[in-house]
Structure formats: C-alpha cells, structure tokens
C-alpha positions, 0 to 999 in steps of 0.5 A, a space after each residue: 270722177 270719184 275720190 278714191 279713182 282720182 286719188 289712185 290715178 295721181 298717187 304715184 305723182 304726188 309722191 314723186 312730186 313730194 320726194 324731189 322737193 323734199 329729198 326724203 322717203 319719210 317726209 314726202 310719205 308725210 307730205 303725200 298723205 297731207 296731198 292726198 287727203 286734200 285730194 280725195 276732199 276737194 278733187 272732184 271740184 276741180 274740171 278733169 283736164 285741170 286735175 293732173 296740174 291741180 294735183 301736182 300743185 297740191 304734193 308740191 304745196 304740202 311737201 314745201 309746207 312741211 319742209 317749212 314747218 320742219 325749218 330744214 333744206 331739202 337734200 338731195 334724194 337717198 339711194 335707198 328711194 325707189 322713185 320708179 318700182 316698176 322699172 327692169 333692172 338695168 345690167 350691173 354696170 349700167 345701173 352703177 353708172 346710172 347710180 352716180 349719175 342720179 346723185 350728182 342730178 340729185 345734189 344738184 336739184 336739191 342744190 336750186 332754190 324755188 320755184 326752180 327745183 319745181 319746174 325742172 321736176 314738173 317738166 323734166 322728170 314728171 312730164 307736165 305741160 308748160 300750160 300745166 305747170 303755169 298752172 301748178 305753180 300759179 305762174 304766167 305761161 311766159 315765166 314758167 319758160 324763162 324760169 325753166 330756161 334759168 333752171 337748167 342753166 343753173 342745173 347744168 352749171 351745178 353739174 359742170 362743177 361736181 363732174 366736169 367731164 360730164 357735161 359739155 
C-alpha cells in the first residue's frame, strides 16, 4: 500500500488513539502528526493485515512520548473534542445525557494507569482485536485479557464511585 492511502486509511484512529491517551485536542494533534509521519515512512514495511495494530501502536507510542516529555497526567477528554465528527446530532435531551455520561467515562479512564487505559480504548472504544492489541502493545495474548479484565474492574469501580446510581 502506498504511504499516503496507508496514512489516509488510519488517520482517524491515530488521532482517536492519541486523544484517549492524551486527553487533549492540542497534544494529541501533536502526537498524531509524530504517529503519522512514522507511518507514512515505515508503514509500507509492515504486512497489511498487521498495519491497522501497527498503527495503533505507534499514535499510542508517540502520544505517551509526548505525555512524557511534557512530564503531565493525561486528564480526562475536554468537551469542546469531537472524537466522532460524522455522527448525527442525537435529541437535546439525549445528547445531555450522553454529555454527562462521557465525562464521567472520561475521568474515569483518564483516572487508570498504563497499560490499562490502553487496552480499554484499543478494544472497547476502537474495536481492535484481542490478537491485535497483543500486538500493539507487545503484550502476550494471555495478559492482554487478564489485564483487560482488570481494566474494567477498575473502570467500573471509578465509575460506581463518581455515579453510584449508574452502575449496577
């Protein structure tokens, strides 16, 4: 595959990658430009049916490297970020609802540590593949779901403590 189709085809999930493990517009803009230019340079070297994890794996990289250079915990997601621009307007009340309900999700993945907030956005919210987040993060298939299992645990206590009534 070309550079720029393989760019164009994962650019939305480098950014959305970038942004869970960031929890900023400006940073994972930062991040996604780092990802994407790695991509478009080494992307074509990596087999196809591995590019999609590859690519995954390098927006979460390059976003955690720039979490780290700048020495600042992720916070949760700003409202102001559109994760999701083609989507169709839900109705008012609803998309208050939904509002309230994704900041507490928000806070409470920014609030687990690595690699947990990695494999909860990798499989919950991106959709990858166990096989492929094993991949991503360089972790064997086996701890990929144990950890997975211990990152929703985690989440949904997070959860029960910030809307009790919500979680069951």
């Amino acid at each position: 595959m070309l550079p720029d189709a393989l760019v164009r085809l994962h650019a939305d999930l480098v950014y959305r990658v970038a942004v869970r493990v960031t929890g900023s517009a400006e940073d994972a803009a930062d991040a996604t430009q780092d990802a994407l230019v790695k991509l478009w340079q080494h992307g074509a070297e990596v087999p196809e049916d591995r590019q999609r994890a590859w690519a995954a794996r390098v927006a979460r990289n390059s976003a955690l490297d720039l979490v780290r250079r700048r020495n600042v915990r992720p916070q949760p997601i700003a409202a102001d970020v559109d994760l999701d621009p083609i989507c169709a307007d839900p109705l008012p009340d609803t998309h208050a609802e939904s509002g309230d309900l994704r900041g507490y999700l928000d806070a409470a993945l920014a609030s687990l540590g690595e690699p947990f907030r990695s494999l909860v956005v990798l499989r919950d919210v991106e959709g990858l593949a166990y096989d492929e987040i094993a991949e991503a993060l360089s972790l064997p298939l086996t701890t990929v779901k144990v950890y997975l299992h211990r990152a929703r645990t985690r989440l949904r206590a997070a959860l029960q403590t910030s809307v009790p009534d919500l979680v069951p």
